[in-house]
C-alpha positions as CSV (number, residue, x, y, z in Angstrom):
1,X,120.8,94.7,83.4
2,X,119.7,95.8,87.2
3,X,121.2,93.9,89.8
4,X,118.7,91.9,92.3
5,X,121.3,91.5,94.9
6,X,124.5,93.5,96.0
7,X,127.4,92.0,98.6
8,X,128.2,93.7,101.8
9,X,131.0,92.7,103.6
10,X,130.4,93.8,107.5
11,X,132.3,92.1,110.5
12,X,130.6,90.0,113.3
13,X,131.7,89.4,116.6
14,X,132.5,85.6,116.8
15,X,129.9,85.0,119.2
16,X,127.3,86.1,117.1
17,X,128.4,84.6,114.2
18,X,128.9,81.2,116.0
19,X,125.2,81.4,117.4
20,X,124.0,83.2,114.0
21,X,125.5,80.0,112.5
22,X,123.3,77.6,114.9
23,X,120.2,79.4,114.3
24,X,121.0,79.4,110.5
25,X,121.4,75.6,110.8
26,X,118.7,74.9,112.8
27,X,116.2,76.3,110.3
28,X,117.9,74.5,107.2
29,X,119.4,77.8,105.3
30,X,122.5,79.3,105.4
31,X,124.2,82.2,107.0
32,X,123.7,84.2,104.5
33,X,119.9,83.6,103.8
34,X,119.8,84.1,107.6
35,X,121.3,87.5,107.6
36,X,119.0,88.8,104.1
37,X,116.2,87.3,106.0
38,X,116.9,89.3,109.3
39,X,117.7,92.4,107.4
40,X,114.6,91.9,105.6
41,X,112.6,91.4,108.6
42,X,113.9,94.4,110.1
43,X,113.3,96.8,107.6
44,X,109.6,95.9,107.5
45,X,109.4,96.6,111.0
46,X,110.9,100.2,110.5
47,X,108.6,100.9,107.6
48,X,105.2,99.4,110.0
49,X,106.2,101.4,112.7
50,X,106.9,104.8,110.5
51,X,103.5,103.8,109.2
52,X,101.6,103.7,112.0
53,X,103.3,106.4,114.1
54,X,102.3,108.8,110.9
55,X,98.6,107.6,110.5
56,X,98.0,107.8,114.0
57,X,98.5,111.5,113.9
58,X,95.5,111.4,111.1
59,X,93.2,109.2,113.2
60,X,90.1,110.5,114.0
61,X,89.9,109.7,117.9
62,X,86.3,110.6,118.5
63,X,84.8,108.1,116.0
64,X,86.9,105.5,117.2
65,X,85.5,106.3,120.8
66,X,82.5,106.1,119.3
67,X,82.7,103.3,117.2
68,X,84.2,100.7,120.2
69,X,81.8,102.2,123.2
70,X,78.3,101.2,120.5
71,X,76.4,98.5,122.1
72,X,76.3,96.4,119.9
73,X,74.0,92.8,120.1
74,X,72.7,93.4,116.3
75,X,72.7,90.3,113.7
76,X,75.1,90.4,111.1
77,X,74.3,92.3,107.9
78,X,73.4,89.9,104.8
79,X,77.2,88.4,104.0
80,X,78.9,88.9,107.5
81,X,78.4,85.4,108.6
82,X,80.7,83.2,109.1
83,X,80.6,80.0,106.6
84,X,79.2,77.0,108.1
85,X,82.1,75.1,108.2
């Protein structure tokens, strides 16, 4: 059986913990949810910027130059509209 979730015990100061608290009770979960949730949030972050900061070394700069200095002013192509609503 894999595990979906693991404990780690880690100290807070009690500031943080008291306004961690707060914030965890203001938005109806718990400490705990609060602290996955963070942690989750975090990580994602990491992995975006590693992301970008590698694909941006693959970018080719010259079409994109090209691409946002076009003039533009043409109709959309059959399916680009925007619905009527």
């Amino acid at each position: 059986m894999t595990a979906t979730a693991s404990t780690y015990p880690f100290r807070l100061p009690l500031s943080i913990k008291t306004e961690a608290e707060k914030l965890a009770a203001a938005q109806s979960t718990t400490l705990d949810q609060l602290v996955a949730t963070t942690a989750a949030d975090r990580v994602a972050a990491s992995r975006n910027a590693t992301y970008f900061s590698e694909r941006s070394g693959k970018a080719d700069w010259e079409a994109f130059d090209r691409l946002i200095s076009r003039q533009g002013g043409e109709p959309p192509c059959p399916g680009d509209a925007l619905p009527a609503s």
